[in-house]
C-alpha positions in Angstrom: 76.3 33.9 12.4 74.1 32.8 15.7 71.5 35.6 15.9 70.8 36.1 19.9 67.8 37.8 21.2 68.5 38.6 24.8 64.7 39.7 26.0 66.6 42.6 27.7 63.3 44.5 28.2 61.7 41.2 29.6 62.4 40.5 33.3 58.7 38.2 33.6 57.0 36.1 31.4 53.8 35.8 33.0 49.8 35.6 31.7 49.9 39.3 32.3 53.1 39.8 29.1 52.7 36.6 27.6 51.1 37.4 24.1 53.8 40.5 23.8 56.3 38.4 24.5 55.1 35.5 21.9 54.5 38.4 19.4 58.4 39.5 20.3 59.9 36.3 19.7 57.6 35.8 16.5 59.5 38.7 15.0 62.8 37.8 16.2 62.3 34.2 14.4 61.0 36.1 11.1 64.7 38.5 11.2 66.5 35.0 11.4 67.0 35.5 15.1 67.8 31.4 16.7 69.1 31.9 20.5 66.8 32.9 23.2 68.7 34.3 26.4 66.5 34.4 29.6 69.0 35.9 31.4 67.3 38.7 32.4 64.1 36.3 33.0 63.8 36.5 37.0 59.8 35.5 37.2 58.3 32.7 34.6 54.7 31.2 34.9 53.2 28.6 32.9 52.2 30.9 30.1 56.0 31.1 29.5 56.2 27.4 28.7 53.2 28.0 26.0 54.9 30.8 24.4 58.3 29.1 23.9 56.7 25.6 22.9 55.1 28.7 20.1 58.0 30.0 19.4 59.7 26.3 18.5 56.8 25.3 16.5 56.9 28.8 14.3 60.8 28.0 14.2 60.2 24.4 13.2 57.7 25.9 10.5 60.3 28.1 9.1 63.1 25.7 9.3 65.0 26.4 12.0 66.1 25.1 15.5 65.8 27.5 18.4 68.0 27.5 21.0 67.5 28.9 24.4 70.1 29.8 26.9 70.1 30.9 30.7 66.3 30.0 31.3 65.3 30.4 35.0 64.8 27.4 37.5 61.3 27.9 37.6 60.6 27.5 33.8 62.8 24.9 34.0 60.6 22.7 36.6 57.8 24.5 35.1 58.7 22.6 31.8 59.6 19.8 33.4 56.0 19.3 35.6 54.4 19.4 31.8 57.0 17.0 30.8 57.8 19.6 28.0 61.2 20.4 29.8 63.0 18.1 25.9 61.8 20.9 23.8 63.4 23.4 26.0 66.8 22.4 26.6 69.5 24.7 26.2 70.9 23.0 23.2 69.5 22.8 20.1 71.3 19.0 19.1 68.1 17.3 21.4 65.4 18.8 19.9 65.5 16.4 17.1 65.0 13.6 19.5 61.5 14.1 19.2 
C-alpha cells in the first residue's frame, strides 16, 4: 500500500520552515511513507527544491522511490531554473533516468 504524506500543516516551504519541513519528510520516509502531496503547498522558494532533492537522496539511501504529487508552479519552474525539475516529477518511473 502507497503511503501518502499530504503536508496538510504546510501551506509554505520557504528558508523560514525549511529544515522542519526536511526534518518532517525525513520521518515520513523512516514510517515507509513514498508520496508527497503539495497540495496544500501555495508559496515554495528555493529552499523547497533543497529539501525535496534531500528527501530523494534519504529515500534513494533507504531504497525507495519518492513520488510527489500536486507540487505548485513555482517549485515547478523553481526546479526547472536549477535544471533539477527530472528528480521532481510527479511520477516515480523517471527518476531512474538518472
Amino acid at each position: 500500500m502507497v503511503q501518502t504524506n499530504k503536508l496538510e500543516n504546510i501551506d509554505t516551504l520557504t528558508v523560514h520552515n525549511a529544515k522542519a519541513a526536511l526534518v518532517q519528510g525525513y520521518d515520513a520516509i523512516k514510517a515507509g511513507q513514498t508520496v508527497f502531496d503539495f497540495g496544500s503547498v501555495k508559496v515554495a522558494d528555493s529552499s523547497a527544491v533543497a529539501v525535496l532533492l534531500a528527501w530523494q537522496r534519504a529515500a534513494r539511501s533507504a531504497g525507495v522511490v519518492l513520488s510527489y504529487v500536486n507540487l505548485p508552479d513555482s517549485l515547478k519552474s523553481l526546479a526547472a531554473l536549477y535544471g533539477v525539475d527530472a528528480f521532481l516529477v510527479d511520477t516515480p518511473a523517471n527518476l531512474h533516468h538518472h
